[in-house]
N, C-alpha and C positions, 0 to 999 in steps of 0.2 A: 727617357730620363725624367719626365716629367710627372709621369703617374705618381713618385712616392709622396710628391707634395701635392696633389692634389689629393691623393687618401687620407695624409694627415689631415686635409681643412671638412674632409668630410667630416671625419672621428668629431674634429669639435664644433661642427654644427649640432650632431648628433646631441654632444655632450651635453649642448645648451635648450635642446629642445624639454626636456622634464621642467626644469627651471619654471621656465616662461609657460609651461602647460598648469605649473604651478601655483603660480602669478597671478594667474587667468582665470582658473577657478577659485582661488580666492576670493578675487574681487566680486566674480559672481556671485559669490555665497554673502558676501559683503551687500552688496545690492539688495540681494531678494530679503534679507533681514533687514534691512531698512525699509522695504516698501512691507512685510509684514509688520514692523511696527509701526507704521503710518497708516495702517490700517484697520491695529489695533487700537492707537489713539484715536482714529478718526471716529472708530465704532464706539467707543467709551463716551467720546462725546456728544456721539448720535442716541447714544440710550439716555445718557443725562437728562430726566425731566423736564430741567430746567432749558433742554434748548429745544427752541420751537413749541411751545409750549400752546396747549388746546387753549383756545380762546374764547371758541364759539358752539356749541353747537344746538344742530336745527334738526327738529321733529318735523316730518311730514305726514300727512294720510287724510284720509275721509275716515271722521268718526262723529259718532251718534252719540253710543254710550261712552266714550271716554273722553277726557277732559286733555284741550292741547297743552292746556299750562300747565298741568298736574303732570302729562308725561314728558315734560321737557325740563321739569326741576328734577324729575325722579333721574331720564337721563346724565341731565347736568352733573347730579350728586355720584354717582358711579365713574365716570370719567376722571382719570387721574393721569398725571404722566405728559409725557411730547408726543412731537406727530407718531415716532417712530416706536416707541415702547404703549403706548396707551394698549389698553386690552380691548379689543371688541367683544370677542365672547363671552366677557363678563356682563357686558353691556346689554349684551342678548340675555344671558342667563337671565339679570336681574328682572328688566323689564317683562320677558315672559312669563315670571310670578304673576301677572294678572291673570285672570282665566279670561278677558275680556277681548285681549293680545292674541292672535292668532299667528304673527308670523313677524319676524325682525330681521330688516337689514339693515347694518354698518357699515358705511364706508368713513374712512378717509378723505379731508379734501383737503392740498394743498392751502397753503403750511402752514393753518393753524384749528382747521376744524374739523368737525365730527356729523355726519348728516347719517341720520337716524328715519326708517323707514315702518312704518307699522300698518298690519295689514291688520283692523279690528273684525273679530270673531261675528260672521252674520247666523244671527240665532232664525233658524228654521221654526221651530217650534218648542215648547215646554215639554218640558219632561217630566212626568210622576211626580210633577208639581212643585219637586224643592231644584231642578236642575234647565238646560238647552240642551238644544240638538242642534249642533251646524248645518251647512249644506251640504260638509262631508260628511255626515252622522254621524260625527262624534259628539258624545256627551261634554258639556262641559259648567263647570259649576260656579258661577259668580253671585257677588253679595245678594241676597234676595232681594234687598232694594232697588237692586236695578234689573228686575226679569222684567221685560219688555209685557204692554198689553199686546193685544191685536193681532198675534197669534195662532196658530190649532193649540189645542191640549193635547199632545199623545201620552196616552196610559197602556204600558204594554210591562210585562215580565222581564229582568232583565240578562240582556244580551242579544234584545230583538228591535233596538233601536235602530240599526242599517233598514232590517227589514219592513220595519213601519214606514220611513221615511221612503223606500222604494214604490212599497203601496201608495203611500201617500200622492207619488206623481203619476202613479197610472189612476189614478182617483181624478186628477186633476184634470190630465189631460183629455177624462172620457167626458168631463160634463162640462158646461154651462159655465163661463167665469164666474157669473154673478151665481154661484152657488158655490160659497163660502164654506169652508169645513170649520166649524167651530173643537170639534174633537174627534180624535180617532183613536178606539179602543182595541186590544188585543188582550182577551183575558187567558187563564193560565191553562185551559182549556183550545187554546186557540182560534177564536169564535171571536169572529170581527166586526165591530160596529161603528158608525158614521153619525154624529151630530153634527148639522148643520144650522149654521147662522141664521135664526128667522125661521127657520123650519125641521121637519123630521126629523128621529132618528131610525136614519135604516139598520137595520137586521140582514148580515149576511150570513153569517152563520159562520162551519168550519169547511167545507167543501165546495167544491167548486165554485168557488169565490169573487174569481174574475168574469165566471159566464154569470153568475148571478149580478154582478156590475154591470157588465153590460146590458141585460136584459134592464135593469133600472132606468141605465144610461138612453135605451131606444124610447124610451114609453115615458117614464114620468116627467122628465124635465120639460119632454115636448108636448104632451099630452096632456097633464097635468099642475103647468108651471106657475100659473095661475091661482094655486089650492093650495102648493106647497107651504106657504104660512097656516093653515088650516087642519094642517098633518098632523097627529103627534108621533105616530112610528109608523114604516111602513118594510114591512117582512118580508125580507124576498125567502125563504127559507122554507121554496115549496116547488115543485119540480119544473111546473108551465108557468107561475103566476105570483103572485104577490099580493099581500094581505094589508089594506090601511087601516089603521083606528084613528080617529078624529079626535079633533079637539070637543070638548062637553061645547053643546048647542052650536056648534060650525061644522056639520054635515052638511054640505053641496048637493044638491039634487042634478045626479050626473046622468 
């Protein structure tokens, strides 16, 4: 006798359950549009310039040829904006217009500056006399006023920059510290030549090149180290041996 009342009270649970499934998603959908626009304003006011605004920022690095004051107004002057909108990679753009600038990092620092990192360009040697050569070998071209002395001169064809500079350190590492390379030639011929600081210019010619190095590397530095200011060229550019011409009236009696 009881089941028919207890069917009816199901029917209107049932009834009520859409209602309140209703209700429910509502409010949800209420909710998450609230926390979207609170996070829409929030973001509005986090781009705002005006809040948190750069106050400071600090150039670092080891530099020679450039000036820390000159790249910390240049930084200064590109810096616009708050912590969270400012541009870095403008920052980088800009300053990497120098050719003397080799590399830029930007950070961010809590909550109001900018610390700016610059890696300056180590010039290897000259280039064909209007340009550098990094340690990467790459060319690169700053004001002529500031091309460093003290240097080699490499004078080669271009597109043979890597490759000189590669010579250049097995040159280095065959001889003598104290035997300076004042320049190193590659003409269009490919025919290699070595002036040295204080002394000769060797003659290696276009072949076999590094055994003609060496044979220099055994014999004269040790043999003759002594003379080397005395030298004016000396020719490896003969199968067993090598040819010196003197300086006028400084022939050694060897």
């Amino acid at each position: 006798m009881n089941s028919p009342v207890l069917h009816t009270r199901l029917d209107e649970t049932a009834a009520e359950t859409p209602a309140a499934t209703a209700r429910s998603g509502l409010s949800g959908r209420a909710v998450l549009i609230g926390v979207l626009l609170l996070a829409a304003l929030g973001t509005v006011h986090l781009m705002n310039p005006q809040t948190l605004p750069i106050r400071h920022v600090r150039v670092k690095g080891d530099f020679q040829h450039l000036s820390l004051a000159g790249l910390q107004q240049r930084a200064s002057k590109v810096v616009s904006g708050g912590f969270f909108n400012v541009n870095v990679d403008t920052i980088r753009r800009v300053l990497l217009q120098d050719p003397w600038i080799g590399e830029v990092t930007v950070k961010r620092v809590w909550p109001d500056s900018i610390n700016v990192y610059i890696r300056e360009q180590k010039a290897v040697a000259r280039w064909n006399d209007t340009a550098l050569l990094n340690a990467d070998g790459k060319v690169f071209r700053p004001d002529p006023s500031t091309l460093p002395d003290g240097i080699p001169q490499f004078r080669g064809p271009p597109g043979t920059d890597r490759t000189m500079l590669d010579f250049y350190h097995k040159l280095r590492a065959l001889l003598p510290g104290d035997m300076r390379v004042a320049a190193l030639t590659l003409s269009k011929r490919r025919a290699w030549q070595v002036r040295f600081a204080g002394g000769p210019l060797l003659r290696l010619g276009r072949t076999d090149i590094m055994q003609r190095l060496r044979r220099f590397a055994a014999y004269v530095p040790t043999q003759l180290h002594d003379r080397l200011d005395l030298m004016r060229t000396v020719d490896m550019r003969y199968t067993n041996g090598f040819a010196v011409q003197w300086k006028p009236h400084s022939k050694p009696d060897l």
